[in-house]
Every structure is written in C-alpha cells, then in structure tokens.
LUMLUMMI-772721 format. One record per residue (C-alpha): x, y, z. Coordinates in steps of 0.02 Angstrom, whole numbers, plus 50000, padded with zeros to 5 digits. Example, Ala and Ser with C-alpha at 12.3 -4.5 7.8 and 13.67 -1.06 7.14 Angstrom:
LUMLUMMI-772721
506154977550390506844994750357
END
This chain:
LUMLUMMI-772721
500005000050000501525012450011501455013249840499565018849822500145033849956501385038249852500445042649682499315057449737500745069349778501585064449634499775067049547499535081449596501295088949583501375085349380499545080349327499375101149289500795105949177500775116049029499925108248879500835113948692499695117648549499075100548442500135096148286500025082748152500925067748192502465065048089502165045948079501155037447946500365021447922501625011047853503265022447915504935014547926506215022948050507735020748084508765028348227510545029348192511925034548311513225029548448513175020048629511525031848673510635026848531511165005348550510675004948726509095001648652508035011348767507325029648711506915018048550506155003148625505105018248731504685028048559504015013648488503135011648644502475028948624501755023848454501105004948512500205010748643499425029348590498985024248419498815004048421497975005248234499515013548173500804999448084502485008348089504084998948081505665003548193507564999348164508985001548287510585007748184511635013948352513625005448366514535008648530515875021048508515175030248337515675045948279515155055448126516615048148033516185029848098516795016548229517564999448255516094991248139516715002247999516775021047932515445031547904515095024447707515275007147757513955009347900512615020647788512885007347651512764990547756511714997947943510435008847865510115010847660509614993647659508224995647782507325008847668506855020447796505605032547757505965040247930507835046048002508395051948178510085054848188511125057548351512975060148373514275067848455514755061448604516125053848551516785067848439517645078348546518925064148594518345066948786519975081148790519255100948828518625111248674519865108748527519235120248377520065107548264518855093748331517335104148293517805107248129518015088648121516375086048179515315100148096515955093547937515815074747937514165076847999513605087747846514155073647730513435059547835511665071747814512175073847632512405054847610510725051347686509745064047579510675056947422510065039247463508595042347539507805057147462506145055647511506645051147689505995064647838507555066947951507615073548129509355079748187509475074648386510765084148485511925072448596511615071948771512495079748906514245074048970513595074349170514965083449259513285090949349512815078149472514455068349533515955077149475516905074349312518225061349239518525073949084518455090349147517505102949030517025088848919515235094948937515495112948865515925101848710514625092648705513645109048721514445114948579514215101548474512145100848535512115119948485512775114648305511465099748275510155112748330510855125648217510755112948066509155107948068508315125048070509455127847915509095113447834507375115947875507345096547976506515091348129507335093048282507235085648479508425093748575508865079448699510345089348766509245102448847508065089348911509375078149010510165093949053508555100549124508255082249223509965083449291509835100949358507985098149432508775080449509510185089449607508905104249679507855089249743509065072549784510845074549737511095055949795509435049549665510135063049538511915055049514510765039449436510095049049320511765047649197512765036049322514345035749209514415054549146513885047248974512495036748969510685041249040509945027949145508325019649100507305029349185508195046549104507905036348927505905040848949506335060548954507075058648803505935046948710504465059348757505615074448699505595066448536503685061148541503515079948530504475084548415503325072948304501735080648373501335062848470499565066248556500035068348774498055062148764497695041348828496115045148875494975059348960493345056849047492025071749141490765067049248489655075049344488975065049484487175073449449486915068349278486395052949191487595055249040489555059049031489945080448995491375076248878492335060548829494105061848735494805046048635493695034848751491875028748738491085031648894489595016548923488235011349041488455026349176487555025049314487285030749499486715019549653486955022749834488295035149782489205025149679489485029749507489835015649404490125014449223491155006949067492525014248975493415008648801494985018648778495545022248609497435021348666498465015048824499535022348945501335022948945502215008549031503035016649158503665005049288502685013849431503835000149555505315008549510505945022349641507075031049488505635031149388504595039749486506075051149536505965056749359504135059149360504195070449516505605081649428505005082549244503545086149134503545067149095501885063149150501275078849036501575066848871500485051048977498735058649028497335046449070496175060349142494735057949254493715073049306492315072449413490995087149490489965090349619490355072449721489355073149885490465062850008492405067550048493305054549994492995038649852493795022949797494175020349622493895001349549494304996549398493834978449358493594976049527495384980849582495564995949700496795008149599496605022349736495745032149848495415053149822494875068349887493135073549797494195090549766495615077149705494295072249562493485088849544495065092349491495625079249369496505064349416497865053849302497475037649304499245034849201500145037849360499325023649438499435003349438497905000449331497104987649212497784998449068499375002049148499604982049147499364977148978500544991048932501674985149037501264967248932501614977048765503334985448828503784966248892503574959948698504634973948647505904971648776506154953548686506434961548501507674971948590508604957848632508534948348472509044964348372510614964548491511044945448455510704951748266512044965048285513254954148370513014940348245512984950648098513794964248111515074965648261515904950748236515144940948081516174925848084514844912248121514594898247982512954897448014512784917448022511444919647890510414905947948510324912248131509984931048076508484924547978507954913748118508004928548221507174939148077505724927048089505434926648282505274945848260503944945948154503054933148253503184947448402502844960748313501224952748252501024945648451501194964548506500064973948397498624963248466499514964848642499054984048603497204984548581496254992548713494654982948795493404989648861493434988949074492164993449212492385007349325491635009249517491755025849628491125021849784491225034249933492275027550086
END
C-alpha cells in the first residue's frame, strides 16, 4: 500500500503542467524509422520507449522501427566500419522512410574544446546528412543533439568535456533550422532532468547519467517523450468528465464512455479507451524520481474529472481492483489515472515486455551480423532471428488493443 500513498502527491505535483498547441503527427501508416547513432542510441532504450509511444497511443498505426546505434560512433564511423561502410551496410538497406540521427559524444575525443575537433565534427556530419538525403531522398530526418556529458551531478572524469558537448548540441540545433529538419533537443532535456535532480536528491540525481555518458533507463523516457514531441505525438490516453448529477458523461476524449450509472453514491460505468498508457514501471523508485522532477507525465494523461461528488473521499475500481482512493476536490480536479497501477497500465506494461524481447534479438542480430560476423551458420541464425521478430511484432500489435473495462466510485 506504500505505493498507492505515494501517487497522489506525485499526481498532483505534475498532473497540471503546461499543455503545447496540437500538431500533426509526423508518423504514417506504414513508416519505417530508423535511429542511427552511437552507445546512446544502442542501449536500446529511448527507442524501444518511442516505439512504445507509438504501440500504445495509436495501436491502429503499423509503423516499423530499426535500431542503427554502434558503441563508440562518431560522425566519421567506429570499430564496425567508417561512416560509408555503415550508411551502406546499417541503414540504406532498411529503406527508411523516417531518420533520427544522434551524434557527438564521442567527437570531441573526451579532451576540453579543441576548435580543430569541431571542425572535424561540423563537417563529417554535413556529409553523413548529405549521404542520407542522396540515398534516401524522400526520407523525413530529425537531427537529435547528443546528450549531456554529466559533470553536473557527481563530478567529472574529463573536465569541461560537457561545454563540448554543448557545443556540438548547439551545432545539430543550428543545422536543422537551416536545413529546415526536425529537431528534439535531447541535450536540453537531460540537462534540464539533471539540474531539477540535484535541487531535489543529489544522491537519486547521480543515477540519472551514472557514468557521465549514458542516461539511465529511467532518464531514457525524458528523452523518448522529447522526441514524441517533436513529432506532434498526442500527450492524450484518454479523458473522461463526469458530473455526479447527471445521467450522461459532459465530455469524453479518445474513450467511449458506456452504461453510467449512479446507486447509493456510487457511480459506476464502462470505459473503452482508444489508446493505452505509457508503461512506466510505477515500482521503480528512479522512475518515479523522474516523474516528480520533469514534465514526463505531461506526454501520459489518462484524465478523470469528476463534479459536484457529495461525500469526501471515494475509491476508484477498475475491474474490481482498488487503483486508489481521492479527495472529491482530488477528482473535481482531474485525476491521472496513468500515474497509477491500473488495468491499462498492465497490459502496457505486457506490450513494453514483447518489445523488451525484440530488443534483445536485434542485439544478438548485431553481434552476429555485424560486430563480429564470423559464424558459419551466420545467415541462417539472423533469419531465424528475423522470423521470431515478426512473430512478436504481430504478438504485440494485438498485445496493444485496448478493451473495454468497468469502472466503480464508491464513497469510503
């Protein structure tokens, strides 16, 4: 029950951020994207979460993702090859119709701002965007500025390392309005998370990038919903008004609202979302560290609003599970039901699980293919493992489908 106690501070702390003006989504039925870059990009996270993003806020919507990040890769290349061997054999073959690129960690050579090395970089990474638009020209690209080098939250291995990195960020950003490309500035969001974590829990904070370089897990959702806005994905699972005197719902957004009704004080009724909530791991102490100190929970927003409830406090069922218990002036309010362990909540959790398995088989495809590709039986295993990830991509769509569930709030 500790957690349960935890959820309405955190509530109401971020349920009432600022909403952004709506935009068309950038992703089409029948998209391709590929998300090419260094370490950041193959720890497989901020793009298992934006597929997430897309499985679970528009499960209609068939869009196919590709993981083209290799550990140590600069705009000139890595140890898998240079930058024409990797366009040629990592990403032109998987026809992309969509393009993120993010780089630049690793092109300052982790040494304090050397002029030469930003010439180094500013230029390779205009060919490696010339390249791409060559092959692809009908591909949409979206230039992502590297990350932060933390020297923020536990001291620094490479001092002034980050005022590169800065550098290098202000570049990308620079680009794209040039080149007239999307853009998701993921250096000013970790940045921002880092700063917020030290003012709050220095100790909780120093896990939010815990080797200077790489964002944690948790930090990985801050960026993935940085770049859900950049492509305009709704913030909207689901929003519900009630008022506790009236037979029929005041408004309903992306959700069918069913069989209301009113006994005792109870209002009871079912609901048939349109989308799911993220799957935030609601167990996890960092993740909700990074709720309480972002506008995370602005891009997840499962809203219930009630009015004029006569008694002081309710329980909320769903399914017959208890989810919570609020203030009347809690619902009155709005409530988001994202933030808490619910039905939903669960089989999102079920759709991330899926996707946490093609993770793992597009690693062993990496390692067998292209890190080391000395296997005999190489070609047999990648199709093997081609095969097994269609059979869970097919497995997760249906994973994603909302059902319909029934709702109870019953005065305590």
């Amino acid at each position: 029950m500790k957690q349960l106690r935890l959820f309405p501070f955190l509530a109401l702390l971020i349920a009432g951020g600022m909403r952004t003006p709506a935009q068309q989504m950038a992703l089409h039925d029948g998209d391709r994207v590929a998300f090419y870059g260094d370490s950041i990009t193959a720890q497989r996270y901020y793009t298992r979460f934006m597929e997430d993003f897309i499985l679970t806020r528009y499960p209609q919507l068939h869009v196919a993702f590709f993981n083209a990040g290799v550990s140590g890769d600069r705009v000139s290349g890595g140890y898998t090859g240079d930058v024409t061997l990797r366009l040629q054999r990592d990403l032109f073959p998987l026809q992309p119709t969509v393009v993120t690129i993010m780089l630049g960690m690793n092109d300052g050579y982790y040494v304090p701002y050397d002029p030469k090395y930003q010439a180094i970089y500013e230029d390779g990474y205009r060919k490696l965007l010339a390249s791409i638009q060559a092959a692809l020209p009908q591909a949409r690209i979206t230039l992502i500025s590297p990350t932060p080098y933390d020297e923020l939250t536990h001291g620094t291995e490479f001092p002034q390392y980050n005022q590169v990195i800065a550098r290098y960020a202000a570049f990308v950003k620079d680009l794209a309005a040039s080149s007239h490309l999307a853009f998701s500035d993921f250096n000013q969001a970790i940045t921002a998370l880092d700063a917020a974590g030290l003012a709050k829990n220095p100790s909780l904070a120093a896990l939010l990038v815990p080797d200077r370089i790489h964002p944690s897990e948790a930090a990985h959702w801050v960026m993935a919903a940085a770049l859900a806005r950049a492509w305009g994905v709704s913030p909207l699972v689901s929003s519900v008004h009630l008022d506790a005197t009236q037979p029929a719902p005041i408004a309903a957004g992306n959700t069918q609202v069913s069989a209301l009704t009113q006994s005792d004080g109870t209002l009871a009724w079912t609901q048939l979302d349109n989308a799911l909530p993220l799957p935030l791991d609601l167990e996890n102490g960092m993740v909700l560290f990074v709720l309480g100190i972002s506008d995370l929970a602005d891009m997840d927003r499962q809203m219930l609003e009630v009015d004029r409830l006569p008694a002081p406090r309710y329980l909320l069922k769903i399914d017959g599970h208890s989810v919570g218990t609020f203030s009347r002036e809690d619902l009155a309010a709005g409530v988001n039901l994202a933030l808490y362990p619910t039905p939903m909540e669960s089989q999102a959790r079920d759709v991330d699980g899926i996707e946490l398995k093609r993770t793992r088989l597009d690693e062993a495809h990496f390692i067998l293919a292209i890190e080391d590709p000395v296997a005999a039986d190489a070609a047999a295993a990648t199709k093997a493992i081609e095969e097994k990830d269609a059979m869970l991509q097919d497995e997760q769509r249906k994973a994603a489908q909302p059902v319909a569930h029934h709702f109870e709030l019953a005065p305590e």
